[in-house]
Rosetta silent file (secondary structure, phi, psi, omega in degrees, C-alpha in Angstrom):
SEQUENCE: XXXXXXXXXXXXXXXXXXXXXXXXXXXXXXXXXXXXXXXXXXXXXXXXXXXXXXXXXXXXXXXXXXXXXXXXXXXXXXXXXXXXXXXXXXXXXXXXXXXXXXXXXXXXXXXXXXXXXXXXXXXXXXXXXXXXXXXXXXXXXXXXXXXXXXXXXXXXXXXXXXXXXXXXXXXXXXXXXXXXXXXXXXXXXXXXXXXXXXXXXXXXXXXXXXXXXXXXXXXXXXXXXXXXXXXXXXXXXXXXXXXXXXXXXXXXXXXXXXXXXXXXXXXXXXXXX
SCORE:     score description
SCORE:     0.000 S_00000001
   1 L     0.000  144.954 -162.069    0.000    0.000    0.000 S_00000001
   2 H   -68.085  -39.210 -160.884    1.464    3.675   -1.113 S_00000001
   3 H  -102.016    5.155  146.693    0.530    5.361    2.281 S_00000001
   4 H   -87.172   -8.590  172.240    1.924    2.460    4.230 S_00000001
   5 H  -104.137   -0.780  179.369    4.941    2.607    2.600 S_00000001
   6 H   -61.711  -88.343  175.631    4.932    6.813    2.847 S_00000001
   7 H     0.174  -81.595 -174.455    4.727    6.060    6.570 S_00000001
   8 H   -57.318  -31.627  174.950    7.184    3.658    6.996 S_00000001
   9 H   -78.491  -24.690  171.264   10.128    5.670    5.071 S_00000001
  10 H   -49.679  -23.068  179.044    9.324    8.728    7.656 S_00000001
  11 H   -60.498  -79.928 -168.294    9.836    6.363   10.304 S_00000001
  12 H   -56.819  -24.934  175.631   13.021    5.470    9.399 S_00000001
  13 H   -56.475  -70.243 -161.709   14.249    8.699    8.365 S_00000001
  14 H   -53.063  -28.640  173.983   13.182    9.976   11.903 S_00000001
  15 H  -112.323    4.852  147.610   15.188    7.186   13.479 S_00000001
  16 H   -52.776  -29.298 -162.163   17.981    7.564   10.976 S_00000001
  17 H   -81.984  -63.318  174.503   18.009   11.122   12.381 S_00000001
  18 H   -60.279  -44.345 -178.959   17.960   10.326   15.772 S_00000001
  19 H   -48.750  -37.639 -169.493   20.938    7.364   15.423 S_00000001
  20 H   -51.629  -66.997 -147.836   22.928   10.285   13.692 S_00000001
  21 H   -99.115  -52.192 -177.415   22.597   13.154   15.876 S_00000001
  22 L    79.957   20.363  166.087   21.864   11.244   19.155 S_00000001
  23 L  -126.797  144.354  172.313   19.175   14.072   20.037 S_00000001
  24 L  -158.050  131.210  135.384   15.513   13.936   19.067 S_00000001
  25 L    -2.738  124.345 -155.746   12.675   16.332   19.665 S_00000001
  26 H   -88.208  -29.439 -178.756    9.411   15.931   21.796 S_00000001
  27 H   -64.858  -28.945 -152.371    7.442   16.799   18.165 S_00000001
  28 H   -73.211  -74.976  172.991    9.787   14.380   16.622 S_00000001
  29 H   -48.652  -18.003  158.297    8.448   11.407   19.519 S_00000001
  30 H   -51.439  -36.498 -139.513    4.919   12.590   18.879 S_00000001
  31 H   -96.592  -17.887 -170.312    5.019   12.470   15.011 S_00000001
  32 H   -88.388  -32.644 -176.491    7.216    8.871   15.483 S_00000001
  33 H   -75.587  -20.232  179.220    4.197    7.207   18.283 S_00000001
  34 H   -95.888  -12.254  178.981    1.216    8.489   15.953 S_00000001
  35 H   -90.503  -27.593  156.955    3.185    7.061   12.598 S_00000001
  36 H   -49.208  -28.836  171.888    3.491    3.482   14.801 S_00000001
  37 H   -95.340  -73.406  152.702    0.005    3.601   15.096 S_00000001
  38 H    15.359  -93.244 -163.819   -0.980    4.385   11.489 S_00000001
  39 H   -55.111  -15.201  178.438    1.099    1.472   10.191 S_00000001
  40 H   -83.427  -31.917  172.041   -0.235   -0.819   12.865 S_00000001
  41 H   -43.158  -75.585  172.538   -3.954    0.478   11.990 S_00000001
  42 H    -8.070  -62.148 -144.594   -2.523   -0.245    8.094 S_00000001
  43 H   -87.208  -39.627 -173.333   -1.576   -3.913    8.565 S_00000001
  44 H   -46.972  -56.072  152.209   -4.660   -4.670   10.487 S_00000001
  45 H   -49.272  -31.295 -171.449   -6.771   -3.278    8.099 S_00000001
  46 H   -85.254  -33.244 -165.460   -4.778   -5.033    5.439 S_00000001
  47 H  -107.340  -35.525 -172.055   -5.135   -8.495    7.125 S_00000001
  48 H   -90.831   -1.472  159.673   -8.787   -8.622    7.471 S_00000001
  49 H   -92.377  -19.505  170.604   -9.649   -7.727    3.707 S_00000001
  50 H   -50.837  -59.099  178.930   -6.876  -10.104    2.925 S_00000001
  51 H   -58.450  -19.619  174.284   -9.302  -13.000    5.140 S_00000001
  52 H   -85.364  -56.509 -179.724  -12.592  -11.702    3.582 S_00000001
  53 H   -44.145  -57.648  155.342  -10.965  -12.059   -0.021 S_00000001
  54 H   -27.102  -99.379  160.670   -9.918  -15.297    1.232 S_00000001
  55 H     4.523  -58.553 -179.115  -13.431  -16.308    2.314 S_00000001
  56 H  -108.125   35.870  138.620  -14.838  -15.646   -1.100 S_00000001
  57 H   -63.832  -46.991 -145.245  -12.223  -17.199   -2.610 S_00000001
  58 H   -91.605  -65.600  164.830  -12.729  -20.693   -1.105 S_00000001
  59 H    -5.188  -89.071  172.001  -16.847  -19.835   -1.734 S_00000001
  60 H   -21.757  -47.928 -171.550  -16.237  -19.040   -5.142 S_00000001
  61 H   -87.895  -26.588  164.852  -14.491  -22.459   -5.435 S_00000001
  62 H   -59.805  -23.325 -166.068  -17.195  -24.662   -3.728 S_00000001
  63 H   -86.778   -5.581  158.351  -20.078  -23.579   -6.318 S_00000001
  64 H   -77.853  -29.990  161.922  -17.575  -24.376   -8.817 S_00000001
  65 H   -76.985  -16.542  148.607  -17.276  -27.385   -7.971 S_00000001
  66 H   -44.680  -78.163 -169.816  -20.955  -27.881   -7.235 S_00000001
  67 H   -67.531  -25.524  167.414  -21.864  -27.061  -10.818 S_00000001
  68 H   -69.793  -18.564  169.261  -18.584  -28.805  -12.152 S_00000001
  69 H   -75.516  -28.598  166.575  -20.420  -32.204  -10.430 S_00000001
  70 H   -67.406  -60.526  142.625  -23.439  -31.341  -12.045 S_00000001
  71 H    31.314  -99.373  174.458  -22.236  -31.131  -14.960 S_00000001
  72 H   -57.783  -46.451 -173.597  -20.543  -34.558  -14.956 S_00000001
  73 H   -64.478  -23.516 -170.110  -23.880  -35.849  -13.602 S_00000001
  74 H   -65.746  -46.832 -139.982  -25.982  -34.022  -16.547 S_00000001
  75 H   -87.576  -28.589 -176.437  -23.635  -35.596  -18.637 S_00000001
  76 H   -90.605  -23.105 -179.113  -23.731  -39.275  -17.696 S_00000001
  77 H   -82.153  -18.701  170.864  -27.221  -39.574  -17.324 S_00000001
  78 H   -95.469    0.686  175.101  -27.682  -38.499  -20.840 S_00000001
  79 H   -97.781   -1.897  177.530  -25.030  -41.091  -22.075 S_00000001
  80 H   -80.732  -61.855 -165.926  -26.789  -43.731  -19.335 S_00000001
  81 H   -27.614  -64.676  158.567  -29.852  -42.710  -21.274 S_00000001
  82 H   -58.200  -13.242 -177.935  -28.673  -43.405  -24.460 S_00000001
  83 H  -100.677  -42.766  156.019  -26.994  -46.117  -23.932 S_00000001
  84 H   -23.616  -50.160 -171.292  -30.380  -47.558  -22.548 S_00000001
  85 H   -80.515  -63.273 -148.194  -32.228  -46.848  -25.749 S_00000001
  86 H   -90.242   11.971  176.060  -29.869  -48.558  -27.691 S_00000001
  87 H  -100.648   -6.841  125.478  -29.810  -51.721  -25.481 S_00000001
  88 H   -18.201 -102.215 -151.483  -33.820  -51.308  -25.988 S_00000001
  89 H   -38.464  -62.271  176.725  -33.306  -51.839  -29.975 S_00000001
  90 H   -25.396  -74.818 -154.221  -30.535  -54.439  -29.413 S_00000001
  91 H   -71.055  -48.723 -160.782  -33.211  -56.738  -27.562 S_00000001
  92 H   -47.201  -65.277  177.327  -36.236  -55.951  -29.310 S_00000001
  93 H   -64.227  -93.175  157.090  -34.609  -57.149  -32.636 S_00000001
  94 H    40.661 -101.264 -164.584  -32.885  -60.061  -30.707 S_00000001
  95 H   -36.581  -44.930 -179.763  -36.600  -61.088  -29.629 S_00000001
  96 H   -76.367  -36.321  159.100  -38.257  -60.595  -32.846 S_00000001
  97 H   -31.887  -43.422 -140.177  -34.755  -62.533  -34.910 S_00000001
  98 H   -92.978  -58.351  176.779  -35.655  -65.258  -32.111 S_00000001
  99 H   -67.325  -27.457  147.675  -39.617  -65.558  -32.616 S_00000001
 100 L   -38.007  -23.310 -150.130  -38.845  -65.896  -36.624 S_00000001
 101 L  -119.370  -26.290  175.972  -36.908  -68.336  -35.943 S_00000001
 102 L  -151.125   95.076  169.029  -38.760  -70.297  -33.421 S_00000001
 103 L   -53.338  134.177  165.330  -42.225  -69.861  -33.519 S_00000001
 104 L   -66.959  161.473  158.598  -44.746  -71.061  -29.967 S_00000001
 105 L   -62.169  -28.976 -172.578  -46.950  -73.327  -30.991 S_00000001
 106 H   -82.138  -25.868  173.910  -50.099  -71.227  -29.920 S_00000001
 107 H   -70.248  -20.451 -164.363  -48.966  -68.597  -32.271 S_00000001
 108 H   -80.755  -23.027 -175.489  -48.583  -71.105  -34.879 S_00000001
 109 H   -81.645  -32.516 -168.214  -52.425  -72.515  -34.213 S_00000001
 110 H   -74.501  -23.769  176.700  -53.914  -68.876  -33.768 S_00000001
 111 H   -69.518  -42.619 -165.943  -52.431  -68.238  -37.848 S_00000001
 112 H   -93.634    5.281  143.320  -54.150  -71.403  -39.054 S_00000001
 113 H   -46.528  -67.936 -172.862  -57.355  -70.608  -37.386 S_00000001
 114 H   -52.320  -33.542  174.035  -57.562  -67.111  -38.863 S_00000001
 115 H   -77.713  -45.432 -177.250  -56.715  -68.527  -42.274 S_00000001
 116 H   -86.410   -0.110 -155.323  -59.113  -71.722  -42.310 S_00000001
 117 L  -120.344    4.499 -172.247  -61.764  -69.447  -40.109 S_00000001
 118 L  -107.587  145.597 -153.957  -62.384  -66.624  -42.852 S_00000001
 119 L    81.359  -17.070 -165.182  -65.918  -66.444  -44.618 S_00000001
 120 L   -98.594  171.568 -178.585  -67.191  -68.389  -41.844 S_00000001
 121 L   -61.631  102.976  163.685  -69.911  -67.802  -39.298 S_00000001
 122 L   -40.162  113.422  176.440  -69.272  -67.390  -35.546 S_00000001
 123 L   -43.992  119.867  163.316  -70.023  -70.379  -33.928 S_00000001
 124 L  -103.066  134.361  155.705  -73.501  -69.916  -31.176 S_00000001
 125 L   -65.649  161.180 -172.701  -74.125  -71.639  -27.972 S_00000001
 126 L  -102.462   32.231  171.041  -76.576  -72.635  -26.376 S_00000001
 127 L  -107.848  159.544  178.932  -76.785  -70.649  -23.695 S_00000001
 128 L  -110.470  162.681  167.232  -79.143  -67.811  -23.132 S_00000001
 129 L  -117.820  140.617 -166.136  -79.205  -64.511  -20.733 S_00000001
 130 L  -134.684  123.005  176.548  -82.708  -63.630  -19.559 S_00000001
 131 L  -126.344  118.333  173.790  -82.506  -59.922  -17.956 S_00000001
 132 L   -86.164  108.295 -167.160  -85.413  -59.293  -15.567 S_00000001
 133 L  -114.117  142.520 -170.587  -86.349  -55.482  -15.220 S_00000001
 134 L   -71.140  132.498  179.345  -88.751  -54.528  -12.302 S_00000001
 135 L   -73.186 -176.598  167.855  -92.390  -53.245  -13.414 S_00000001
 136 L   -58.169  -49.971 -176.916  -93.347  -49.607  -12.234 S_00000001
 137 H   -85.631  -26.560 -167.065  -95.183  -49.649   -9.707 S_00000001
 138 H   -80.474   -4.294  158.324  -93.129  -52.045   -7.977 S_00000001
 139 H   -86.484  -70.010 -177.974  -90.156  -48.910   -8.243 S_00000001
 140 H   -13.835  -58.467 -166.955  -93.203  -46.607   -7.317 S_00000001
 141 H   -99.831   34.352  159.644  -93.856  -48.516   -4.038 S_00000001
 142 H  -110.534  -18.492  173.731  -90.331  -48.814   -3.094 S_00000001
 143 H   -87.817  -10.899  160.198  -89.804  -45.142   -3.540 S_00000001
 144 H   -67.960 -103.897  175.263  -93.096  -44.694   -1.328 S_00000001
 145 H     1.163  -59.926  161.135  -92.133  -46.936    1.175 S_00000001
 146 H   -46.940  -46.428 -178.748  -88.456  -44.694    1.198 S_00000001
 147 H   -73.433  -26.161  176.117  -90.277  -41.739    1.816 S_00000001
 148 H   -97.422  -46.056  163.156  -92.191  -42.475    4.615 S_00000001
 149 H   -34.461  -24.467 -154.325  -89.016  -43.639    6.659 S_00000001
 150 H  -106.493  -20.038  162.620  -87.461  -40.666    6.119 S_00000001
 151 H   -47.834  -55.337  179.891  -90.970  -38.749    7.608 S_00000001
 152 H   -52.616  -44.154 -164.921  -90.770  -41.119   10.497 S_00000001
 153 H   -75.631  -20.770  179.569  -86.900  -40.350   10.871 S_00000001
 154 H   -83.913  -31.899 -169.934  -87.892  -36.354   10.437 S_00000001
 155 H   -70.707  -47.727  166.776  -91.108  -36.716   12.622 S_00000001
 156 H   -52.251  -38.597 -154.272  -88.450  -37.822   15.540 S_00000001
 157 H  -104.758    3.310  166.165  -85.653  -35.919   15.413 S_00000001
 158 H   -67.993  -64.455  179.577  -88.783  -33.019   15.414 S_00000001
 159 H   -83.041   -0.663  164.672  -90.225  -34.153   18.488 S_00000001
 160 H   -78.359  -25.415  164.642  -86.548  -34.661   20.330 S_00000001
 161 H   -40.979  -82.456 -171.441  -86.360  -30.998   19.460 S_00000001
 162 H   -38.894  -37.603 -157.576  -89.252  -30.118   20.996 S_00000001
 163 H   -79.721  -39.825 -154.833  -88.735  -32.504   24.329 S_00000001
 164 H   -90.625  -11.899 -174.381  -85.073  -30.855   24.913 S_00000001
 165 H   -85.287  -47.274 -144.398  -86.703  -26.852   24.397 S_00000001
 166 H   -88.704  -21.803  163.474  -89.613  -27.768   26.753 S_00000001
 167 H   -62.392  -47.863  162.199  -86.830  -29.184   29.504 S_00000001
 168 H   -55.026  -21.739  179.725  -85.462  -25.712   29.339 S_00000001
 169 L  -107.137   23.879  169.246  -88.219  -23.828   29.720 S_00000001
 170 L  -136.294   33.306  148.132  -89.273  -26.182   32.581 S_00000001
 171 L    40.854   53.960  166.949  -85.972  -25.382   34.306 S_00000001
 172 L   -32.443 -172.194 -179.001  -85.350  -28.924   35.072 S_00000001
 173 L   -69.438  148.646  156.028  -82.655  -30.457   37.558 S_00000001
 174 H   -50.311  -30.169 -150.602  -78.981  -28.855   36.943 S_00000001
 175 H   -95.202   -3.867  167.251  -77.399  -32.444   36.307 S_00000001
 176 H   -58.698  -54.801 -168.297  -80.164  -33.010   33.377 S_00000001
 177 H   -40.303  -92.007 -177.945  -78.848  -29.732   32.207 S_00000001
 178 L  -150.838   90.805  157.142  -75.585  -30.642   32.057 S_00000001
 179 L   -78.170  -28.097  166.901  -75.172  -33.437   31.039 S_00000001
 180 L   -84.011   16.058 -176.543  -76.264  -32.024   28.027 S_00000001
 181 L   -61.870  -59.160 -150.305  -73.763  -29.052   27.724 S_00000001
 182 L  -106.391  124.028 -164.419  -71.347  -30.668   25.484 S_00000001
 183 E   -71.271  135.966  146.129  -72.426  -30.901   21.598 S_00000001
 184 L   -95.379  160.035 -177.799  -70.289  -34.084   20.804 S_00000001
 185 H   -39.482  -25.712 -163.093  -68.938  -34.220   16.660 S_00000001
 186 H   -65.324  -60.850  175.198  -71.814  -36.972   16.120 S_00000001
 187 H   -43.766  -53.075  167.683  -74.468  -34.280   16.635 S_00000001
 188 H   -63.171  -53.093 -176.360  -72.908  -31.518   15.018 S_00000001
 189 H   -53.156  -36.000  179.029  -72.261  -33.316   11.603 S_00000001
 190 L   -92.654   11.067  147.909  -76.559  -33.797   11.765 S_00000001
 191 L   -68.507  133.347 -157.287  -76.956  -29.940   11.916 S_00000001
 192 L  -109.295  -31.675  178.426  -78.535  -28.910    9.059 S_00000001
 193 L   -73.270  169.102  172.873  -78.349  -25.056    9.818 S_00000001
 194 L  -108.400   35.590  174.121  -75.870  -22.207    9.197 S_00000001
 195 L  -101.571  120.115 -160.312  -76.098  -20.576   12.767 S_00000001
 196 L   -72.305  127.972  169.782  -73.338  -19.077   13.849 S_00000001
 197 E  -119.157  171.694  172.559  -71.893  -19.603   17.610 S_00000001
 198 H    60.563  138.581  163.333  -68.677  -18.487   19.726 S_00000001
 199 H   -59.116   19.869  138.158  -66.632  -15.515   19.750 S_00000001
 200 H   -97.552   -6.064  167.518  -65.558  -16.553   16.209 S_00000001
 201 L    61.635   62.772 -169.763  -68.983  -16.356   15.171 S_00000001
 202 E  -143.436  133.409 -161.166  -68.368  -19.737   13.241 S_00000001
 203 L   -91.123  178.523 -173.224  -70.682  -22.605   12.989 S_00000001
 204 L   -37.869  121.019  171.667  -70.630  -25.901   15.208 S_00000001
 205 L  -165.585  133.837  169.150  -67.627  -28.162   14.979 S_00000001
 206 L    78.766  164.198  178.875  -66.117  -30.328   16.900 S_00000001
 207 L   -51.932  142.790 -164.708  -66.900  -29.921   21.306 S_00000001
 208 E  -147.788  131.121  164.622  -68.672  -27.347   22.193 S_00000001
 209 E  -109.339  164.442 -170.960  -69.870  -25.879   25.837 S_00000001
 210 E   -95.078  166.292  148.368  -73.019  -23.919   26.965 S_00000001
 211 L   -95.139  136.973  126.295  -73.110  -21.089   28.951 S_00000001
 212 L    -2.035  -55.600  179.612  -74.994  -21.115   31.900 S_00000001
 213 L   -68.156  100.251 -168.670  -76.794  -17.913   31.049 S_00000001
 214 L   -84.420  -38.845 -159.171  -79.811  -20.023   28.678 S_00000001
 215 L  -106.764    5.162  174.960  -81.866  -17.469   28.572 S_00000001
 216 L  -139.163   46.053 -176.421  -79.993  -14.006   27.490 S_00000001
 217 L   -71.422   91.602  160.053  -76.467  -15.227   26.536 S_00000001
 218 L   -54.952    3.232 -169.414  -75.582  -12.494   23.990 S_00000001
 219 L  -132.186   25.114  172.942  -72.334  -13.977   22.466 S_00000001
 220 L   146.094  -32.374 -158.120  -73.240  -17.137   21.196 S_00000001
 221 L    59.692  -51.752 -168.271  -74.746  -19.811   23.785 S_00000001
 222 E  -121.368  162.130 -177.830  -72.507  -22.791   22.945 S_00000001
 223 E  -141.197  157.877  167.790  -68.707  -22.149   22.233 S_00000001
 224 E   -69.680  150.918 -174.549  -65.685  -24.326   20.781 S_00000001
 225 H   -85.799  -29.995  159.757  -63.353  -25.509   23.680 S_00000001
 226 H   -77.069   10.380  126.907  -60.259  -23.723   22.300 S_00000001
 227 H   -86.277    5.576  123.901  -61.770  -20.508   22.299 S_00000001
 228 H   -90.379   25.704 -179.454  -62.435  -20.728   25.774 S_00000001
 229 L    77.767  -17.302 -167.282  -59.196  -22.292   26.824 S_00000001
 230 L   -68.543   95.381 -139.493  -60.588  -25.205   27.351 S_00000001
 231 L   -79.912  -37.881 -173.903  -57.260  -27.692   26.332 S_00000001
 232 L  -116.544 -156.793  158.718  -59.487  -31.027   27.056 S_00000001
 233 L   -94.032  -28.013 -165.155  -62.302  -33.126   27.797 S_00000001
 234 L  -106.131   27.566 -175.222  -61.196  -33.813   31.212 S_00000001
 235 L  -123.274  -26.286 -162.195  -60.438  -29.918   32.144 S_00000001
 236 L  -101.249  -15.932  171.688  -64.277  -29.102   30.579 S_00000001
 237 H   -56.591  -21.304  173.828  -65.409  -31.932   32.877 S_00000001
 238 H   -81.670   -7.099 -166.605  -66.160  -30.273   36.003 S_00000001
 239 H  -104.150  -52.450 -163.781  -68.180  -27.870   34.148 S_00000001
 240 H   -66.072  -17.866 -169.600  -70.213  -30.393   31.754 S_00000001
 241 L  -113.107   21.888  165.500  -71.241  -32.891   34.719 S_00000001
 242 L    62.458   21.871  154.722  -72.608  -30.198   36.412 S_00000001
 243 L   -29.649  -71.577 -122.911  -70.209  -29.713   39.574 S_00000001
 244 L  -140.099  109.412  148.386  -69.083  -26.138   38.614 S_00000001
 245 L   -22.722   89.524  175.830  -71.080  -23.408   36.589 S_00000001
 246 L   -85.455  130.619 -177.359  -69.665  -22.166   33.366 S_00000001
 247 L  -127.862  156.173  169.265  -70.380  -18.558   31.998 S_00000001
 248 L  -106.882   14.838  164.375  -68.801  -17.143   29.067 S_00000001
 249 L  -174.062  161.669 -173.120  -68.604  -13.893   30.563 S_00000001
 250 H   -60.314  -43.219 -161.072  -68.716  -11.500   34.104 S_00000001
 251 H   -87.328  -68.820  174.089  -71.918  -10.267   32.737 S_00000001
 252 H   -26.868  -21.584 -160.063  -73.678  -13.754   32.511 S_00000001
 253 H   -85.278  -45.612 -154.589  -72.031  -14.895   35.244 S_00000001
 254 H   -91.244   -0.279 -173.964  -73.637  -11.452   37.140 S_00000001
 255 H   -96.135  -37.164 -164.754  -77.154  -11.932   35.032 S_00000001
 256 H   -71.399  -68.690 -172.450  -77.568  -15.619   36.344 S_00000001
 257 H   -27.747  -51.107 -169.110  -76.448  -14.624   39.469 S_00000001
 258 H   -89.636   16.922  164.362  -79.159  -11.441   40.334 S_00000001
 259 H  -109.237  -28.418  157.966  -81.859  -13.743   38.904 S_00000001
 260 H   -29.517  -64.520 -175.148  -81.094  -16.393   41.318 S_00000001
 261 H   -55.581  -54.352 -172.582  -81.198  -13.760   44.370 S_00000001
 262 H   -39.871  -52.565 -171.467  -84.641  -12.548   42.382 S_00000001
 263 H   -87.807    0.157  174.306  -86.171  -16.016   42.760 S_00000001
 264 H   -81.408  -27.511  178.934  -84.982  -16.498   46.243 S_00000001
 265 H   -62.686  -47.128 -160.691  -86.701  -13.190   47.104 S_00000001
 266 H   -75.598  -12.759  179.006  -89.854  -13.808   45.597 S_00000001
 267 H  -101.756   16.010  134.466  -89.886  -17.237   47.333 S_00000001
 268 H   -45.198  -75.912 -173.412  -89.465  -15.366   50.691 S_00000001
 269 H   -47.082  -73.921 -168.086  -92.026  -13.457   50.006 S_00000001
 270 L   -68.781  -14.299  173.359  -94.951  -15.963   49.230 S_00000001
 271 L   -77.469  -30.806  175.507  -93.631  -18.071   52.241 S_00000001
 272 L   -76.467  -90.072 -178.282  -94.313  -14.636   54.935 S_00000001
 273 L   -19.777    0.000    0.000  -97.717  -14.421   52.782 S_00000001
């Protein structure tokens, strides 16, 4: 480098100077301790772009050698290739030289059929196929007969509706309740509707718990158990077997709550009447 080699003859002049004379200057030890650091600054500098050049030297030389293996591999696989194809031809004639030469017997019998067998007549047997097809009405009264099962099976799953609404509004034991809390996947798959539940506002899938609040639950009534935290079956158990209350929020929790004290009042009340 130019200004490391500037450097370095001022050095030496300065301690050519000094050897000479045997006197030296307090500027003269300033100007010799700030050009020692310069050249050490110099080399330093000097050795770590030498090691970065390195570095993308040896780089440079793996992806050549990466692409020089490809290459070779490009190269053999299209001479594998080819050499494939032509050991293809090789057999093929081989096979066909070979079946010229020594005909099977079934090939030799299927040629003198087709040659003594032309102008003539397909031989027929004497068997027959008799295909039976179902009159009309007898399709008629099997698609009746379908139709009224599936009334009976609608007429059911109508009045289990009806049985499980009229248990709610006839505020039944808690452990009837819930025991029914939790939707299981069976249930869900035979919803037919698109009504939305849970604070994802997403329909039924998968376990699902009620709130507690039945009759003014703004946010959904039943919810998925990972959007209430709920990790299991056997963490949601304490809730579902009717142990432990679940609300899906302080204001249900505080709605349930002041209508409980409401009906305890009112049955105060008609017991002093």
């Amino acid at each position: 480098m130019p200004k490391q080699d500037a450097y370095t003859k001022e050095l030496n002049q300065l301690l050519l100077d000094y050897q000479q004379t045997g006197q030296i200057q307090n500027e003269s030890i300033g100007r010799i301790y700030r050009l020692r650091k310069s050249i050490e600054w110099l080399r330093d500098e000097t050795i770590e772009e030498s090691a970065a050049l390195n570095n993308q030297l040896i780089t440079h030389k793996l992806y050549l050698k990466d692409e020089i293996n490809q290459l070779y591999r490009l190269e053999r696989s299209k001479q594998e290739t080819v050499q494939n194809e032509r050991d293809k031809d090789n057999l093929r004639k081989q096979l066909q030289k070979h079946y010229k030469q020594h005909s099977l017997t079934s090939q030799v019998e299927a040629l003198k059929e087709k040659e003594s067998g032309k102008g003539k007549e397909p031989s027929k047997s004497g068997l027959k196929l008799i295909l039976r097809i179902p009159k009309n009405d007898r399709i008629q009264k099997l698609k009746g007969e379908k139709k009224k099962l599936e009334k009976k099976s609608a007429d059911k799953k109508s009045a289990k509706e009806v049985a499980i609404k009229s248990m709610r509004l006839k505020n039944t034991s808690p452990s009837v309740i819930q025991a029914k809390k939790v939707k299981s996947s069976e249930s869900i798959n035979n919803d037919e509707d698109n009504k939305r539940y849970c604070f994802c506002k997403q329909p039924s899938m998968g376990d699902m718990i009620a709130c507690d609040n039945e009759t003014s639950c703004c946010n959904g009534e039943w919810f998925h158990y990972k959007c209430v935290n709920l990790l299991s079956k056997a963490e949601a158990s304490k809730y579902t077997t009717g142990k432990t209350p679940w609300f899906c929020s302080i204001e249900c929790r505080e709605t349930v709550n002041a209508e409980k004290k409401r009906q305890k009042l009112k049955q105060k009340r008609r017991g002093k009447s």
